[in-house]
N, C-alpha and C positions, 0 to 999 in steps of 0.2 A: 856661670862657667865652672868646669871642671878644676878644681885648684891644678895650677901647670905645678910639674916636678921638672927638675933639672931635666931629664930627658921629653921632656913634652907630655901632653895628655890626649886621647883618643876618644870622642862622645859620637855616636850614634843615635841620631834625632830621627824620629818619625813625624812624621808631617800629617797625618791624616788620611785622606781619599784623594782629597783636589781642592777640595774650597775652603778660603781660609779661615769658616767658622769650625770648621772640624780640627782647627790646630789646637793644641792643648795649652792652658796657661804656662807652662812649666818650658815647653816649647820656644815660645812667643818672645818669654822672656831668655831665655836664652841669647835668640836670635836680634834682639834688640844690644844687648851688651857683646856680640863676638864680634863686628867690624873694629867696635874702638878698642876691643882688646888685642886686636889685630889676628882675631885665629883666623886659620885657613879652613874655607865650610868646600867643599864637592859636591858633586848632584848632576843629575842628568835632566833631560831638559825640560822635564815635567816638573820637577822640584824646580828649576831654577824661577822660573815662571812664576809658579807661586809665590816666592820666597821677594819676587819682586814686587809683590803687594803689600808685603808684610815687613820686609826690613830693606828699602831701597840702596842703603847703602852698605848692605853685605854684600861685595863679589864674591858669587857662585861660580869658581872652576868649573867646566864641564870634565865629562868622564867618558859621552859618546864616544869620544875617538877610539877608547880601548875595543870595541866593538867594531871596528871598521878596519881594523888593523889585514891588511893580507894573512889570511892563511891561519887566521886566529878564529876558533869555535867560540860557544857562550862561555862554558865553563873555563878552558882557559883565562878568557876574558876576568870571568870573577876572580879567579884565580894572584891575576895580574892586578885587579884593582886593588883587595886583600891585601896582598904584599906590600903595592905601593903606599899605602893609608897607613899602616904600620909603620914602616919605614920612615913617611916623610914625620908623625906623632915621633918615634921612640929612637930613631938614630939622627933624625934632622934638629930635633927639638920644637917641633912644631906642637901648637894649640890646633886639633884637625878634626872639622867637623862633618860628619860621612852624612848629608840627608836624603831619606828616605819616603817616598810615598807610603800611605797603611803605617801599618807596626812595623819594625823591622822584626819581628820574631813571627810575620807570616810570611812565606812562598818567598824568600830570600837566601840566595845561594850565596850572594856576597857575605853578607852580615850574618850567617853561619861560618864561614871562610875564616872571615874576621877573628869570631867569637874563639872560634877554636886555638887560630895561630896565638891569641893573644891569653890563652887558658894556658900553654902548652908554654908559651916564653915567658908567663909569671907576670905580666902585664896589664896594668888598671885600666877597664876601660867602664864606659859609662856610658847605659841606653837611657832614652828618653821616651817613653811611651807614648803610641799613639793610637788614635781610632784605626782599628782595621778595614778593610774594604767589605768584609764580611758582615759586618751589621747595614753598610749601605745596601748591600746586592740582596739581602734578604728579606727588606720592605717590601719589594716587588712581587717575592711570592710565597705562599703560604706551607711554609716547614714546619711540620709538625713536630719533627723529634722524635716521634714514637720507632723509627729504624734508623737512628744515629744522622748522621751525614758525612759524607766522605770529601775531603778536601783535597784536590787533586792539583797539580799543575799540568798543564795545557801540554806542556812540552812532555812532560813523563809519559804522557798517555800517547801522543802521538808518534814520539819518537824512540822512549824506552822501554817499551813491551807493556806498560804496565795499563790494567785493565779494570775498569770499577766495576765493582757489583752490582748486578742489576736487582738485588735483595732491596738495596737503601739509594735513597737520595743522591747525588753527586753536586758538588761546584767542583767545576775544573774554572783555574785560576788563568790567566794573563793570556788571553789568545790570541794577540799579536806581538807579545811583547819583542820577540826575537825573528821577527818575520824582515825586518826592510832594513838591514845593515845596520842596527845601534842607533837609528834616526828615531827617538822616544816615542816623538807623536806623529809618525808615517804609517799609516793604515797600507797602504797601494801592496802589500806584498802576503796581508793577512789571506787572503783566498788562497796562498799556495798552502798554507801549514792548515786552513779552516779542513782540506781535501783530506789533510793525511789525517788528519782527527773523525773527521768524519766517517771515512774508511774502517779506521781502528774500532768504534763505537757499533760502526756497522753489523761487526761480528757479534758481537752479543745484545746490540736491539735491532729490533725490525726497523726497515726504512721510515713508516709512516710516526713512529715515537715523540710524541712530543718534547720541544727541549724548548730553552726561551736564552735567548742572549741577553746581556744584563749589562748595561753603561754602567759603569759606576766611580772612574777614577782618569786621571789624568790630567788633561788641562784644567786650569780653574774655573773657567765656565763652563764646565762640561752637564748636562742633564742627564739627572736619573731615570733612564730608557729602560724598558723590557721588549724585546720583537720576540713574539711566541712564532714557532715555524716547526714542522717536521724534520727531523733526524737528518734525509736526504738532500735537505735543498740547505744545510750547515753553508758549503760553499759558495752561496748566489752571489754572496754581497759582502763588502769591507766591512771590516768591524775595530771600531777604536782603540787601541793600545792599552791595556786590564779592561777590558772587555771579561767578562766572563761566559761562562754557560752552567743554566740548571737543568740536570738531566733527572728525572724525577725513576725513580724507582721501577720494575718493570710491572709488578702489580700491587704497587702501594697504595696509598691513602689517596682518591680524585682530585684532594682539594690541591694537593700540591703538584698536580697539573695544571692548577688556575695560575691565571696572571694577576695580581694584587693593582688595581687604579691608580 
C-alpha cells in the first residue's frame, strides 16, 4: 500500500487485459493487503469481476453509474469520476484505489484527468503498471513495424474528425466501450458507433479493405479472437467491449493483412 498521509493517498492500479494471469505481481499484492487496510478500491464492472478472482474480499464500488447519469457525455463523465477520486483520497482522507483494465497510461481519459488535476494541486499519487491490451491484440497479426503504428481510440475517429493514415498500420482502441449507457460488458449498442466508424474509414479506404476485429479484454474469460472481414460489412455484427480493429495500411507490407492462428 501507498504510505497514507494525513490527507489520504491516491494509487492507480492497472489490472492487465482480463485474465488474472496477466496481473502483475506488484498488483496482486496490493490487492491482497487493501481490504484489511480498509482502502477504498473503484472500478467498473470489467475490473470488478476480475478483482473477484483475485482478492474476494476487496469490495469494488462501481463507477458505471457516472455513465448513466441523464444528460451527462463520456468526458464529462471522466471528468466527474477524476474529481470525485481526488476528493474522496485528498479532502476525505481516504486510502482510494482507482482500477484499471490494460495500463492506465493507454487510451485512458480518466487517469489522464487524474494525473493532471493531481500534477497541478501538488499531489502524491502512485501508478501501478500493467500489461496493456496492445501486446494482447497484436499476437493475432503480423506488425511489422517497418511504417510505425498508429494507436487510435475508436471514439476520436468516429466522432472527432480525426482520421488515420493510410501510409501505416492503425489499432483503433475500445469500440464499444461507450456505445450502451456505461453497462462495461453490454455489447447490444456496439453496431450503432461500429456505423459511424465505418463511414469515417470509408472516406480514405475502399469498401472492400481488409480490417480484422481483435477480442482482447474485458471479462475474465474472455478469448483471444480475430474476425478478418471487409471494411464495409464493420457494422454486421456486435462486438465485445475493447474490442479493437486492425486496419492494415493501404499499401503496406501483405503479411500484415494476415490473421496470425
Amino acid at each position: 500500500m501507498t504510505e497514507r498521509t494525513a490527507a489520504g493517498s491516491l494509487t492507480i492500479v492497472g489490472l492487465g487485459p482480463a485474465r488474472p494471469e496477466h496481473v502483475t505481481l506488484e498488483a496482486r499484492e496490493l490487492l491482497a493487503g487493501a481490504a484489511a487496510a480498509g482502502a477504498r478500491a473503484y472500478g467498473l464492472a470489467h475490473v470488478r469481476s476480475l478483482v473477484a478472482s483475485l482478492a474476494p474480499d476487496l469490495e469494488v464500488r462501481p463507477l458505471d453509474y457516472l455513465y448513466r447519469l441523464p444528460g451527462v457525455d463520456r468526458p464529462t463523465a471522466y471528468q466527474d469520476l477524476a474529481r470525485m477520486l481526488v476528493r474522496r483520497a485528498f479532502q476525505d482522507g481516504q486510502d482510494v484505489l482507482y482500477l484499471v483494465a490494460g495500463s492506465p497510461l493507454f487510451i485512458n481519459d480518466a487517469v489522464l484527468l487524474i494525473r493532471r488535476q493531481c500534477a497541478a494541486e501538488g499531489r502524491p499519487l502512485r501508478l501501478v503498471h500493467g500489461i496493456s491490451f496492445v501486446e494482447v491484440v497484436l499476437e493475432r497479426v503480423f506488425w511489422t513495424g517497418h511504417r510505425g503504428l498508429q494507436l487510435l481510440s475508436a471514439w476520436n475517429v468516429a466522432r472527432d474528425g480525426i482520421s488515420p493514415s493510410t501510409e501505416g498500420p492503425a489499432l483503433l482502441c475500445q469500440l464499444g466501450e461507450f456505445s450502451a449507457g456505461g453497462e462495461a460488458l453490454d455489447p447490444r449498442g456496439s453496431p450503432l458507433v461500429l456505423v459511424e466508424l465505418r463511414d469515417r474509414l470509408l472516406e480514405r479506404f475502399p469498401a472492400q479493405h481488409p480490417v480484422t476485429v481483435l477480442y482482447s479484454s474485458g471479462h475474465p474469460d474472455y478469448l483471444s479472437l480475430a474476425r478478418p472481414l471487409a471494411l464495409e460489412d464493420l457494422a454486421e455484427a456486435e462486438v465485445p467491449v475493447y474490442s479493437n480493429l486492425w486496419v492494415p495500411a493501404l499499401h503496406g507490407p501483405e503479411i500484415e493483412r494476415e490473421v496470425c492462428p
